[in-house]
C-alpha positions as CSV (number, residue, x, y, z in Angstrom):
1,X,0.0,0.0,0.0
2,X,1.4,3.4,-1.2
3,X,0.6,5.5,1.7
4,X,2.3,8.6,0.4
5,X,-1.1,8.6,-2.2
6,X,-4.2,9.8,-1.4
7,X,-6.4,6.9,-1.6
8,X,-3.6,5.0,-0.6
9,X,-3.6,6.8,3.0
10,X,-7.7,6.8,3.0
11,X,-7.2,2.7,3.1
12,X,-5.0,2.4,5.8
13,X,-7.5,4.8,7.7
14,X,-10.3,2.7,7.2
15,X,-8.4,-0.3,7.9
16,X,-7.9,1.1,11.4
17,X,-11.2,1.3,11.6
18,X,-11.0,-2.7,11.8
19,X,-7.8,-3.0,13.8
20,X,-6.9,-3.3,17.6
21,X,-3.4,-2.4,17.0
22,X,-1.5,0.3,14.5
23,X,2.7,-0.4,14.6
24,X,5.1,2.1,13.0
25,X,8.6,2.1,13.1
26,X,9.4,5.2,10.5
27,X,11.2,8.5,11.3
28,X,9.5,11.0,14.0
29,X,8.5,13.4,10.7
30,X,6.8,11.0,8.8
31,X,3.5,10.1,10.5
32,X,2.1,13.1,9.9
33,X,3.4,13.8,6.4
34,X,1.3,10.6,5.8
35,X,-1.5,12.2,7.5
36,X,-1.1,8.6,9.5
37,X,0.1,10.5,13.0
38,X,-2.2,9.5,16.3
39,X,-4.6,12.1,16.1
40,X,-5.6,11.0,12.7
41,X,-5.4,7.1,13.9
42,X,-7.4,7.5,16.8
43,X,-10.3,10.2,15.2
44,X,-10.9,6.6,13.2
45,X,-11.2,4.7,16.3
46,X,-10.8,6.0,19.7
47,X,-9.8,2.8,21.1
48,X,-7.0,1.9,19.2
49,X,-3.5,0.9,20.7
50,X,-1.0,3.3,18.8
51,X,2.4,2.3,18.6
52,X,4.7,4.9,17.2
53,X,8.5,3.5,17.4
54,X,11.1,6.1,15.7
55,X,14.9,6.1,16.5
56,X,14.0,9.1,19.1
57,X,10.8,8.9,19.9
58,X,8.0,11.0,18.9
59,X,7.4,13.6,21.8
60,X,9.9,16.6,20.9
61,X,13.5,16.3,22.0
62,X,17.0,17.2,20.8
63,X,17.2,14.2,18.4
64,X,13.6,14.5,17.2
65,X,14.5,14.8,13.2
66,X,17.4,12.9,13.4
67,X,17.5,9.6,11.1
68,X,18.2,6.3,12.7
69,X,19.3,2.8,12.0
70,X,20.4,0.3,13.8
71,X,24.7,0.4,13.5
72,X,24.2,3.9,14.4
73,X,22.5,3.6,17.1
74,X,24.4,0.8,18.9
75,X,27.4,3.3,19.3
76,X,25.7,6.3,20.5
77,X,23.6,4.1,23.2
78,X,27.8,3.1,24.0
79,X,27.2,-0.6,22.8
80,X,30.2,-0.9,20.7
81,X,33.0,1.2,23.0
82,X,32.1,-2.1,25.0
83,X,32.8,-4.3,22.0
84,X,36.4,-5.5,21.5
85,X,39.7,-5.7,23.4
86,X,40.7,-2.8,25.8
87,X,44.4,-2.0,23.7
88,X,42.4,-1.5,20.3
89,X,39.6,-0.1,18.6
90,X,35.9,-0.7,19.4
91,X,34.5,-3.3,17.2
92,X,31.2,-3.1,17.2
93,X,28.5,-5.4,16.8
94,X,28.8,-6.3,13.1
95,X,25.2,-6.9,11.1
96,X,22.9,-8.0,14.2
97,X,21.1,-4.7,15.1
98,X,20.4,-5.0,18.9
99,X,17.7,-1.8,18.9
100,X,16.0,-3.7,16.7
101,X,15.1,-6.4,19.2
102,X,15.0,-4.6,22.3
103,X,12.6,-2.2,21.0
104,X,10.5,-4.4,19.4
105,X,10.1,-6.3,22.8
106,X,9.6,-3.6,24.8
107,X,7.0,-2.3,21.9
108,X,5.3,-5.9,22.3
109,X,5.3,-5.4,26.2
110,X,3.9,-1.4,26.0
111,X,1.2,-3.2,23.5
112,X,-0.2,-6.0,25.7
113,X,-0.3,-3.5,28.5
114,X,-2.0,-1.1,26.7
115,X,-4.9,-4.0,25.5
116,X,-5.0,-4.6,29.1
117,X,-5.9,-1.2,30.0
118,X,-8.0,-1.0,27.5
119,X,-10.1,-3.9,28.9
120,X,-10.6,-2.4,32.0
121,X,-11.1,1.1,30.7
122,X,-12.3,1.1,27.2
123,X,-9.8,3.8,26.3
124,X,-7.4,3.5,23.6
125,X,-3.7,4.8,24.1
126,X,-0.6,6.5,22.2
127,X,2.8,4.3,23.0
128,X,6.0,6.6,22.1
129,X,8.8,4.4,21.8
130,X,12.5,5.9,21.2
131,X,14.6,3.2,19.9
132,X,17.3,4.9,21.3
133,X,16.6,4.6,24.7
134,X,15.1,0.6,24.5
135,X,19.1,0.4,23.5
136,X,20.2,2.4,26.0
137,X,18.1,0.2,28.6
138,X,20.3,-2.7,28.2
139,X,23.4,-0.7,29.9
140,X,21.1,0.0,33.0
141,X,24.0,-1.5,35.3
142,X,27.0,0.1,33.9
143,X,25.7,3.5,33.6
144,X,24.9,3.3,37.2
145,X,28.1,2.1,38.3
146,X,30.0,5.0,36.5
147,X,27.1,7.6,38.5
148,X,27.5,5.5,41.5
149,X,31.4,5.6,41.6
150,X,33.1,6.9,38.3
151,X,34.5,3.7,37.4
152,X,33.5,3.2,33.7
153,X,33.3,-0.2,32.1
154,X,36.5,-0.9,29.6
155,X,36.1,-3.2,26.7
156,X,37.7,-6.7,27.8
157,X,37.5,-8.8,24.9
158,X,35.8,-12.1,25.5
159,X,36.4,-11.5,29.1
160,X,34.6,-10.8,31.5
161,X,34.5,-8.6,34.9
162,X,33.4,-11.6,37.3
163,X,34.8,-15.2,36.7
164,X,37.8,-16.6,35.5
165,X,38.9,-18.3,33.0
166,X,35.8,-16.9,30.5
167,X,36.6,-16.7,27.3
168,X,36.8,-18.7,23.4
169,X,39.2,-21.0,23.4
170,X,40.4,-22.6,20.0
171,X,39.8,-26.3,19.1
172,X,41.0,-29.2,16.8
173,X,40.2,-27.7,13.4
174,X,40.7,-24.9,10.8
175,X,38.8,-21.6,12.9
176,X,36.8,-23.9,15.3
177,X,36.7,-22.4,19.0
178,X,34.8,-23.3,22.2
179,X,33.6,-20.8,24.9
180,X,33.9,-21.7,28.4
181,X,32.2,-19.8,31.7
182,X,34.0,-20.6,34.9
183,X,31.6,-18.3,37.2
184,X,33.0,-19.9,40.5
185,X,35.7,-22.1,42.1
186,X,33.8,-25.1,42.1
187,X,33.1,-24.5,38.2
188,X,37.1,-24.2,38.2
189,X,37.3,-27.7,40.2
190,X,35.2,-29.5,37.5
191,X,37.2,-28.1,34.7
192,X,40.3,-29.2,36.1
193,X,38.6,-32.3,36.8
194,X,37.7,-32.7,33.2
195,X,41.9,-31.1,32.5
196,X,43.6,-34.2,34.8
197,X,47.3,-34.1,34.0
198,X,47.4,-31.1,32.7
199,X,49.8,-28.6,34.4
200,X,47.4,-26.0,35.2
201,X,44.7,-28.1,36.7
202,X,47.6,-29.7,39.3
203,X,48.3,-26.1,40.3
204,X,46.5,-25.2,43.7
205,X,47.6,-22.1,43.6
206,X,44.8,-21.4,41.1
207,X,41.9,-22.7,43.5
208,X,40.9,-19.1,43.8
209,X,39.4,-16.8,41.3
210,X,41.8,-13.6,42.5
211,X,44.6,-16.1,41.8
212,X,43.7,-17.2,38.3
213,X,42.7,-13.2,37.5
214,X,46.5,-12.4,38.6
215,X,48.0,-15.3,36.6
216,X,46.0,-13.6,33.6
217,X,47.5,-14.5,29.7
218,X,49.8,-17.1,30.9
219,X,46.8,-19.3,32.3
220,X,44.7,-18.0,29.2
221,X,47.9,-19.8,27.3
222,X,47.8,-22.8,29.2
223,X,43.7,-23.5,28.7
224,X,44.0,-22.6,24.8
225,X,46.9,-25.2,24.4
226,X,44.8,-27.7,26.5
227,X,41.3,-26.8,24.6
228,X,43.3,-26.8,21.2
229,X,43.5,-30.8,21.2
230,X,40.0,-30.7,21.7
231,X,37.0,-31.3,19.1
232,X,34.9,-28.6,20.7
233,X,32.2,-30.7,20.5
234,X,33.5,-33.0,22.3
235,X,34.9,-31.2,24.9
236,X,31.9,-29.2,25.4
237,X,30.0,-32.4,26.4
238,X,32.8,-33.3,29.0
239,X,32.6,-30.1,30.5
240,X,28.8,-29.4,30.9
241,X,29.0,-33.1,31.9
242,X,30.9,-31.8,34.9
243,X,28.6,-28.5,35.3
244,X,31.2,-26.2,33.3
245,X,29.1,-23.7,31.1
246,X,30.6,-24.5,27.6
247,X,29.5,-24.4,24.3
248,X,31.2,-24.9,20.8
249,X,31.5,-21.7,18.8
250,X,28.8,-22.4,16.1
251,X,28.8,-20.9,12.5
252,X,25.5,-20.7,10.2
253,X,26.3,-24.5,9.5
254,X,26.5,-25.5,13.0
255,X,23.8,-23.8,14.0
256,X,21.3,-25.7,11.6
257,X,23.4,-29.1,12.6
258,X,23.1,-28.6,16.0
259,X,21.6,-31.3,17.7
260,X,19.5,-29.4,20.6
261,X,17.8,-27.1,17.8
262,X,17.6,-30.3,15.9
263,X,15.5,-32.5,18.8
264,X,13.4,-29.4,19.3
265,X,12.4,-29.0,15.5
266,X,13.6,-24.9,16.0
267,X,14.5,-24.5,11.8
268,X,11.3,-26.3,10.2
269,X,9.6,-27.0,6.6
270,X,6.0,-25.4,6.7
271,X,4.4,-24.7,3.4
272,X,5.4,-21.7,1.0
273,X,3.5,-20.4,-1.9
274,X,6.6,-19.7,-3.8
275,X,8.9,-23.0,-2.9
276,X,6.0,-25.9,-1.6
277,X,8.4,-26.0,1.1
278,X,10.7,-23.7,2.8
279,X,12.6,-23.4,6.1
280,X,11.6,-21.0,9.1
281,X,12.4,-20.4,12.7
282,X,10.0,-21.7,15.0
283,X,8.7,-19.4,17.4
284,X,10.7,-19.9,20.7
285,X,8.6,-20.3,22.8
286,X,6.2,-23.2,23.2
287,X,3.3,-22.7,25.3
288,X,1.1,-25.8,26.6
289,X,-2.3,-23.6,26.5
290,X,-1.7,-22.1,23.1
291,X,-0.7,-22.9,19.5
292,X,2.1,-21.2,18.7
293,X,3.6,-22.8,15.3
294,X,4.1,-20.6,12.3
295,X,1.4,-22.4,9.6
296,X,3.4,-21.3,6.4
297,X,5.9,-19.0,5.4
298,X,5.4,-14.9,5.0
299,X,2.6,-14.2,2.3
300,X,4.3,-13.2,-1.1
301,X,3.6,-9.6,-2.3
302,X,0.2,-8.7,-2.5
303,X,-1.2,-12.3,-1.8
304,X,-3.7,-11.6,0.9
305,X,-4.8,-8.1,-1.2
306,X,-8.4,-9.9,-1.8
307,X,-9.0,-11.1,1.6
308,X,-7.7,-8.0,3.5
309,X,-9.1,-5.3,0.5
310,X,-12.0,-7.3,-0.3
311,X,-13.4,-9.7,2.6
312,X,-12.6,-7.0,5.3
313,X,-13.1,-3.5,3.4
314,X,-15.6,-5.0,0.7
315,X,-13.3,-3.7,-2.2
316,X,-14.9,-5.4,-5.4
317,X,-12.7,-6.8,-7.9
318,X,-12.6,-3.5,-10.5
319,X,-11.3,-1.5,-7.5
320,X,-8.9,-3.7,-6.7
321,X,-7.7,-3.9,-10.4
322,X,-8.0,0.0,-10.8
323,X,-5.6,0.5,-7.4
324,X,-2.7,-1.9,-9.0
325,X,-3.3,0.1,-12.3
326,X,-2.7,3.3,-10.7
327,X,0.5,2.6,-8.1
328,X,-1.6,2.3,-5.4
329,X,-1.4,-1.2,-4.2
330,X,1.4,-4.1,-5.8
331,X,-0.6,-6.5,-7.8
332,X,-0.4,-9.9,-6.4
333,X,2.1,-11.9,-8.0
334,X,1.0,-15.3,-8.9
335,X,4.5,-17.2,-10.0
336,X,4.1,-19.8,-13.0
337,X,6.9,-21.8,-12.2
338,X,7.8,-23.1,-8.4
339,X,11.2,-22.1,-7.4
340,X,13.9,-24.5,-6.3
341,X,16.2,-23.7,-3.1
342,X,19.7,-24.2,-3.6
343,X,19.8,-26.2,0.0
344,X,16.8,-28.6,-1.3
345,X,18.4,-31.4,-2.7
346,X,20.6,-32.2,0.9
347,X,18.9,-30.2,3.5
348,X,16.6,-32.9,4.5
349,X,19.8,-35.1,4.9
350,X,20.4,-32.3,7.4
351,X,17.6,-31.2,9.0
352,X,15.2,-34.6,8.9
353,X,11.9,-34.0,9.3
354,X,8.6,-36.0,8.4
355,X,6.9,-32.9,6.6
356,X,9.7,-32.7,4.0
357,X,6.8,-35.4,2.6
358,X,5.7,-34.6,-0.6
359,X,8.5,-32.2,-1.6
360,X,9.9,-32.3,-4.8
361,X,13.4,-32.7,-5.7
């Protein structure tokens, strides 16, 4: 829907008029150039949940106009000057975009609060989320040590400030690693258990956490030339076996092998319009009261036009055809020939699963 058109922006109003819930994530300016911003919303139905979610929020404020996306706003909410090792440059997070998810969970929170009130109250309500400060939320701690005491937070590579040894350890293999959490003393014990005959794990000198912290890169040296004989795999299993947190470094590959995603059916075939069968991310969590598997995949452009256009706002056929003729909505795209995914001749090798059925190779 081209809601920068007239009739375009005239839909979406009346399609408020059938929803609980209106989401938008673009820049503070542009809800009401669209003639889309929450007085217009809520003059369509006064009890509608309005969610408004720019980089800055909405209300005005220093940043109002700025733009935002998420690798800029990782750094200035002081995400990457955590990121990397304390003698070099920050980092930063690479592609995942961490405002991304916090807002959108805190926007998913503000919603179900907001339905909730409006249960009780009948009232509708205006949620201005700033993207910028859902980041910002997830150095709650830090910034209150540094008011607290001064003491800011360094970068400390894969480190961390409580613990010893934590870090990612290399393995048997061409760039294969394995992280490892000692959190206490007795985690230590077990590791050393799971270490016997190495020098490091005789030493009881390093019974104590201050005392492995003061042995510092020499002890890291020791573990990597220990872990480095290792399959991480393998070794992982030994050491959660003896209550170490451990875990194998996993690439996109290892992720999809991974055994624990793999008894859980987390990547999945459902149905898709465009492939007969494609692979998704189930929902994480399973509830025991509700369904909560996806059915397909996402809808392909303009596939649910007739039933959203038509069975909801009684758009006949010739005004359907007449808004794809003139730019208003996509036409839906019916494909002639069913796409093949690269991955479908040997993915079911590696992700088995019964509703590969039917698929064809």
């Amino acid at each position: 829907m081209d809601a920068k058109t007239e009739r375009g922006r005239d839909i979406v109003l009346k399609l408020v008029e059938h929803c609980d819930v209106f989401i938008m994530n673009m820049s503070a300016s542009v809800p009401a150039q669209l003639g889309l911003d929450a007085g217009a919303l809520l003059g369509r139905r006064p009890d509608l949940i309005c969610c408004l979610m720019p980089g800055f929020g909405i209300s005005p404020s220093r940043y109002h106009d700025y733009r935002a996306w998420g690798p800029n706003l990782g750094p200035l909410a002081g995400l990457d000057n955590l990121t990397g090792w304390p003698d070099r440059a920050q980092s930063g997070l690479g592609t995942a975009s961490c405002p991304d998810y916090t807002s959108a969970g805190h926007a998913a929170v503000a919603i179900l609060a907001a339905l909730l009130h409006r249960d009780a109250t009948g009232e509708g309500q205006v949620i201005d989320l700033s993207q910028f400060e859902s980041t910002v939320a997830l150095l709650g701690p830090l910034l209150a040590l540094f008011d607290d005491t001064g003491v800011e937070r360094e970068r400390c590579g894969n480190g961390a400030t409580f613990g010893c040894p934590r870090g990612v350890f290399p393995t048997v293999g061409d760039d294969q690693w394995i992280a490892i959490a000692c959190s206490t003393d007795d985690q230590w014990a077990a590791l050393c258990e799971v270490a016997h005959g190495e020098p490091f794990a005789a030493d009881r000198t390093l019974a104590h956490e201050s005392a492995r912290r003061a042995a510092g890169d020499a002890l890291t040296s020791d573990i990597a030339s220990w872990t480095s004989r290792w399959p991480a795999f393998e070794l992982a299993e030994l050491l959660q076996g003896g209550g170490v947190p451990a875990g194998e470094v996993h690439d996109q590959a290892g992720v999809l092998t991974d055994p624990q995603l793999r008894a859980r059916r987390t990547i999945r075939p459902v149905p898709s319009t465009r492939f007969g069968r494609d692979l998704i991310t189930a929902f994480p969590p399973r509830m025991s009261g509700a369904a909560t598997d996806l059915p397909c995949t996402g809808p392909m452009l303009g596939e649910d036009n007739d039933d959203i256009l038509g069975n909801l706002l009684g758009l006949d056929e010739d005004e359907r055809r007449q808004l794809a003729d003139d730019g208003v909505i996509d036409s839906p795209v019916h494909p002639e020939v069913r796409l093949r995914r690269p991955y479908v001749d040997w993915v079911r090798h590696i992700i088995p699963d019964p509703d590969w059925a039917g698929v064809d190779v």
